[in-house]
ZAMARGU-4260 file (C-alpha; in steps of 0.2 Angstrom, whole numbers, plus 5000, padded with zeros to 4 digits):
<rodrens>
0) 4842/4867/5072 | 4858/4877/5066 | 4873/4884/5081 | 4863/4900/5081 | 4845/4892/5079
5) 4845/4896/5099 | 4849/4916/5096 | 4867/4913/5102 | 4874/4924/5085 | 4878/4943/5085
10) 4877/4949/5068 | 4886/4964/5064 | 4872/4973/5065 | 4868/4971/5083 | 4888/4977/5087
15) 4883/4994/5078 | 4888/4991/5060 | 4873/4994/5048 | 4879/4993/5032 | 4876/5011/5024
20) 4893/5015/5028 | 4910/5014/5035 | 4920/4997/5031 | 4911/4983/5027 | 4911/4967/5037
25) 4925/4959/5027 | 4937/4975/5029 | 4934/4974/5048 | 4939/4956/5048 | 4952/4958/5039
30) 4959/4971/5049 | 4957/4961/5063 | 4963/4943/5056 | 4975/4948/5041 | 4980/4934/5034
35) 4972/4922/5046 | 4957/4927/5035 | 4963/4914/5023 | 4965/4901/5034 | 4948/4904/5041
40) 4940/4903/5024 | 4949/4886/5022 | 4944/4880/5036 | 4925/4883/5031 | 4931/4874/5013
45) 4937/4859/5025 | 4922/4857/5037 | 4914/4839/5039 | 4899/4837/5030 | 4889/4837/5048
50) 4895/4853/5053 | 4895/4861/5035 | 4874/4855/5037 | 4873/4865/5051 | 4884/4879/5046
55) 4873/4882/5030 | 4855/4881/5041 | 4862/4893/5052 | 4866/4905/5037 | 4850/4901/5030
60) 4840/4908/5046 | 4851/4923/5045 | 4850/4928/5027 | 4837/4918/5021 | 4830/4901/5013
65) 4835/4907/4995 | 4854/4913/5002 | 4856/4894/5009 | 4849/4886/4993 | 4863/4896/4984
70) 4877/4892/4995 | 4873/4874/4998 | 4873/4871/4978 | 4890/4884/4975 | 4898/4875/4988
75) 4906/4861/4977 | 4912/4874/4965 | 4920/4886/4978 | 4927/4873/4986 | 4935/4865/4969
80) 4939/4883/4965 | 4929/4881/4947 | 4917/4900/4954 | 4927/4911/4967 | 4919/4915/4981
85) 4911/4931/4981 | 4914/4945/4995 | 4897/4947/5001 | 4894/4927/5003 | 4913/4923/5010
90) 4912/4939/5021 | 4894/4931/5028 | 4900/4913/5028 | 4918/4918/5038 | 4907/4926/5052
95) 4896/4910/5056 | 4916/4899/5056 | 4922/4903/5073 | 4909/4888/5082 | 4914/4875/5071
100) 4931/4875/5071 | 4941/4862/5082 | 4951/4869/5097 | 4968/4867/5086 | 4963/4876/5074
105) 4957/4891/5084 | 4974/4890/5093 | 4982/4892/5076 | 4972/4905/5070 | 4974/4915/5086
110) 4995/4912/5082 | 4992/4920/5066 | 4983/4934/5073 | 4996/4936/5084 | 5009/4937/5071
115) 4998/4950/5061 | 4996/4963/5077 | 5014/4965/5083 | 5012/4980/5093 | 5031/4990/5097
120) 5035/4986/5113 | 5053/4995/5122 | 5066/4994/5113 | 5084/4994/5121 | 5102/4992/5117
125) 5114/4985/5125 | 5133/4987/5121 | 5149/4973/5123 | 5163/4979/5124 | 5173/4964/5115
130) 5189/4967/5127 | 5180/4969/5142 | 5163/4960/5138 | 5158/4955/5158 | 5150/4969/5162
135) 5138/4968/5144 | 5134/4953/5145 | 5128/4956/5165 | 5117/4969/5157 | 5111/4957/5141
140) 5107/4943/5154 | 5097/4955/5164 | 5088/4963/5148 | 5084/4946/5142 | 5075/4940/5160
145) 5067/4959/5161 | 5057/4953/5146 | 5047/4938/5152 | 5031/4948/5159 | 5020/4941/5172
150) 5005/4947/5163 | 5009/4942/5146 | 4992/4951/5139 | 4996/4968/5145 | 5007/4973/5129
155) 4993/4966/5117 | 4986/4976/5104 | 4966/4979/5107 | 4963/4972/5090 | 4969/4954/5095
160) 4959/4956/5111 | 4943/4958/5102 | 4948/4945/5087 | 4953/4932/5099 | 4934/4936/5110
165) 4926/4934/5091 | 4937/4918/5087 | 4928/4911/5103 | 4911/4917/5102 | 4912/4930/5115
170) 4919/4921/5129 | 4932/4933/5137 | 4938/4920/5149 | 4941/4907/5136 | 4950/4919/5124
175) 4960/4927/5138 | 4967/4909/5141 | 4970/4905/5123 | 4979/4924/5123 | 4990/4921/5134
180) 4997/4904/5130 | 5001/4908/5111 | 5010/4920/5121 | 5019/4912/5133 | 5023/4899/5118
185) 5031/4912/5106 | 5040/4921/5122 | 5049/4905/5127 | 5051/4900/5110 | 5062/4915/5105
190) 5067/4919/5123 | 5076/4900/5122 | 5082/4904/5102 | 5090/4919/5109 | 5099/4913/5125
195) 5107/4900/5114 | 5114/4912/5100 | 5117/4924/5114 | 5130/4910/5122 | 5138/4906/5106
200) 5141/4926/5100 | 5148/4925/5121 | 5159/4910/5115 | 5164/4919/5098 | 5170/4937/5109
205) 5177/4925/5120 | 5190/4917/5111 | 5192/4932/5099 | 5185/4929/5084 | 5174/4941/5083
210) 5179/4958/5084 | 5163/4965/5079 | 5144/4959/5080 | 5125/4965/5080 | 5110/4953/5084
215) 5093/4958/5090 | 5080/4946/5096 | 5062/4954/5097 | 5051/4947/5106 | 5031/4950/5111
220) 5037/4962/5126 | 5048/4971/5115 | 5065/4971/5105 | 5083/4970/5111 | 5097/4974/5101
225) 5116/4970/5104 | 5129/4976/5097 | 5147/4970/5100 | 5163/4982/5096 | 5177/4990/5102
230) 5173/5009/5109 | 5191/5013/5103 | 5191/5011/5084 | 5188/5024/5073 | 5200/5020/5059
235) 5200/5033/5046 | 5197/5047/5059 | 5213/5041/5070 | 5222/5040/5052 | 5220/5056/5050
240) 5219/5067/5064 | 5225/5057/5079 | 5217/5045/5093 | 5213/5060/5107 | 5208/5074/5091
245) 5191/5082/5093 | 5187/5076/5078 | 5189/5057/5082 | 5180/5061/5099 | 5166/5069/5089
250) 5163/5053/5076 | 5165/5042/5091 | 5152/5051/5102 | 5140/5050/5087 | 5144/5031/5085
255) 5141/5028/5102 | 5125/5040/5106 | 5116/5039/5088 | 5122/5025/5077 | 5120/5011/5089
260) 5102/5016/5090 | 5098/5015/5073 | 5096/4997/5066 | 5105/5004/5048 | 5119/5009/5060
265) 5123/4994/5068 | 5124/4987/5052 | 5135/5001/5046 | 5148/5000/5063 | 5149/4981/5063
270) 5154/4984/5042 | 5165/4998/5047 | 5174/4988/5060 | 5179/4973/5049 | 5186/4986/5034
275) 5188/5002/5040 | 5209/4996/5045 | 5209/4993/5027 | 5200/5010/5023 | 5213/5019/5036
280) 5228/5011/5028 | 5225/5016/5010 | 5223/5033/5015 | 5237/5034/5026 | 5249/5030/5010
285) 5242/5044/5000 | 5245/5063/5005 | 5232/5069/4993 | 5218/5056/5000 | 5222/5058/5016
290) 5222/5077/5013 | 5206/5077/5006 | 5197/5063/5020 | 5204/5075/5032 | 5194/5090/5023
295) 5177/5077/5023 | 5179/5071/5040 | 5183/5090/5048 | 5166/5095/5041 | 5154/5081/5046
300) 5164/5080/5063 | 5160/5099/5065 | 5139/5093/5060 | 5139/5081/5071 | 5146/5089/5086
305) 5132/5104/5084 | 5119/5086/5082 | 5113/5093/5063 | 5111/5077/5054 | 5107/5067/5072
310) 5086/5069/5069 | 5075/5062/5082 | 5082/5049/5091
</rodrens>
């Protein structure tokens, strides 16, 4: 007698699906196991003969002695890849999988499952100033710790929830368990990656030579970003209109209030820093350039100040 010859399987059917409409049974998987689909399917490719016998017994008293005859006799083909796998068949064969894998191999599916249900979490950013960095990298240390959560489950998507009960046959206490240390495991995984790039960018500032930076770590409680600069520059601006102008003032604000927020913008500020001196001194030698960035920088200073281009934050 097959895993489910003692009535232990819940077809799709009995969860409410009925097959006149809506996604079928594949789709649903899919959307609950991405890629990890795959690696389900070549797990059932990889079974033991023992447990393959008993996987093809349970499909037969599912679907049916002539669906078993079929399955048991492609098998060789599918699994030499001469005849594909057809949906119906693989979207019937990955349901009955679950019981036969080993506990590694549900543990790695689960990872995979992780990695295909990222839900956003916070998102924050914290600034260093490179000449007086104490008081940012207080705040980083502080972020960092902020993101180890007692219950690590509370952030997950519902989606690995239910994939991870299917992946172990309905026991919730079981994939709970399973949940929470793929979750742990990638949390101090990154969390450990992080401190130790965190201390050599601390180095870097430290010694000077890195006047400008941007890193982010994300991890399953959420994603922080760092970006490493010095409040004061704004090259060109300064070039032209002066250190105290309302113009500079203005750029800096949006620098500091809008750019820093956006991933594109930390890109662009840490670029900025390490040419816009060479931007600034080009225009400073030429009266018609300078005239003319003066002219360009007056008008998006004034945009910015009124917050036009700024969007949703």
């Amino acid at each position: 007698m097959g895993y489910y010859g003692n009535r232990r399987y819940r077809s799709w059917r009995s969860r409410g699906w009925d097959g006149l409409s809506g996604p079928s049974k594949y789709d649903v998987l899919s959307r609950l196991f991405g890629s990890a689909v795959g690696e389900i399917r070549q797990a059932f490719m990889c079974l033991d003969e023992d447990a393959r016998d008993e996987l093809f017994s349970d499909y037969g008293a599912i679907h049916g002695d002539s669906a078993e005859q079929y399955a048991r006799k492609a098998f060789p083909k599918w699994k030499s890849r001469a005849t594909n796998l057809s949906g119906k068949t693989m979207e019937r064969l990955v349901e009955l999988v679950p019981p036969y894998l080993s506990p590694e191999q549900r543990f790695a599916i689960l990872q995979s499952v992780l990695k295909h249900n990222k839900k956003s979490g916070t998102s924050s950013t914290i600034k260093i100033n490179v000449k007086e960095p104490a008081q940012g990298f207080a705040e980083l240390r502080q972020a960092l710790a902020s993101m180890s959560h007692e219950d690590v489950l509370a952030h997950l998507p519902e989606n690995v929830m239910k994939a991870a009960t299917w992946l172990y046959d309905t026991d919730i206490t079981a994939s709970r368990a399973m949940l929470a240390e793929a979750e742990r495991l990638e949390n101090d995984l990154i969390r450990s990656k992080a401190t130790r790039e965190i201390e050599l960018l601390k180095r870097a500032i430290s010694t000077g030579q890195v006047q400008a930076a941007s890193y982010s770590v994300e991890m399953p409680a959420g994603k922080l970003n760092i970006v490493a600069f010095t409040p004061s520059k704004c090259f060109v601006a300064t070039a032209c209109f002066g250190e105290g102008a309302p113009e500079t003032a203005a750029l800096r604000n949006w620098r500091d209030c809008y750019l820093i927020d956006k991933a594109w913008g930390r890109k662009f500020i840490v670029w900025y820093y390490n040419n816009g001196e060479r931007f600034a001194e080009i225009t400073s030698r030429s009266p018609a350039l300078k005239s003319m960035a003066r002219a360009c920088i007056r008008i998006f200073a004034k945009a910015v100040s009124n917050k036009r281009i700024w969007g949703a934050k």
